[in-house]
N, C-alpha and C positions, 0 to 999 in steps of 0.2 A: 108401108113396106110390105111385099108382098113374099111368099114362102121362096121365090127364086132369087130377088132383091137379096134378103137372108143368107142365104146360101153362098149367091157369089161373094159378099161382103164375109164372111169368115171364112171363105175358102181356102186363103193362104196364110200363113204363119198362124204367131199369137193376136189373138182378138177376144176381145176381153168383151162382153155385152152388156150393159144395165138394162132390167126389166125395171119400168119405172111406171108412176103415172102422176099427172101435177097435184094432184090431192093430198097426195102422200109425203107426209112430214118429215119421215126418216129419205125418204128418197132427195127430199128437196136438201136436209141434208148433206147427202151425199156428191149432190151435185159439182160443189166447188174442189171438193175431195181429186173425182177424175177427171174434171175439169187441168188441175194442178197436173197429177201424173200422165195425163194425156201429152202436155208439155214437155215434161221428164224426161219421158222415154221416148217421144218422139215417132220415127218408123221402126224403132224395134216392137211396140205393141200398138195395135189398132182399136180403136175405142169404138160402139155402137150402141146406139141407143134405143131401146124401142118401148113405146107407147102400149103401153097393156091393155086402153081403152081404144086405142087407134086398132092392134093388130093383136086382138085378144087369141085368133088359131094360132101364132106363131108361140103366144105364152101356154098355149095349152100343148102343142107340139111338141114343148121345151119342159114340160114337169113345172112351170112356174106356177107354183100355188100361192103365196105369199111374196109383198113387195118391200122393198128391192130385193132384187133376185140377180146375182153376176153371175155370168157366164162364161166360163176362159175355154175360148176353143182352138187348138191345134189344126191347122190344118184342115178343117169344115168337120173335125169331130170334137165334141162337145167333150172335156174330162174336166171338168172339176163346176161344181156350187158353193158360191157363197150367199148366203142370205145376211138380210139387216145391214145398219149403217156398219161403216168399217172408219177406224182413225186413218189420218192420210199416213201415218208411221207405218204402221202395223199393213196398210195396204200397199205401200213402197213396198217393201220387204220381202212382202208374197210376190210381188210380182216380179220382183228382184229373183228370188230363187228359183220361180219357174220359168222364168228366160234363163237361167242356168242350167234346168233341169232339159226343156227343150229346143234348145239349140242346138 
């Protein structure tokens, strides 16, 4: 994925990112986690993935220093980090409030 691929893919609404990479335990983790809420929610939030070893300028564009790294962006701007594994509860929940927040 390249810096404009990026771009158009969080353009619109909520789009949530995972900075991940296959190596990483906590990210492999996390995987079934948004795997699941990617389900859930459906087209109210847009799920993306990116490769920190495939598209390391877009993790460095993005502050991502440590992995996993989510990204919820409004709109093609970026407001909010969550780093490390999250529970699939606790990450329902967030993302529950901020579809209420930004809608």
């Amino acid at each position: 994925m390249n810096a404009e691929t990026f771009a158009q893919k969080t353009a619109n609404g909520l789009v949530l990112v995972d900075f991940y990479a296959d190596w990483c335990g906590p990210c492999k983790l996390l995987e079934p986690v948004l795997k699941t809420l990617a389900q859930e929610f459906g087209e109210q939030i847009k799920f993306v993935k990116v490769d920190v070893q495939q598209d390391q300028d877009l993790a460095v564009a993005n502050n991502v220093m440590s992995i996993p790294t989510m990204l919820l962006f409004v709109d093609g701007v970026a407001k909010e980090k969550l780093t490390g594994y999250k529970h699939l509860a606790d990450m329902r929940q967030y993302l529950t409030s901020k579809l209420e927040q930004y809608s």
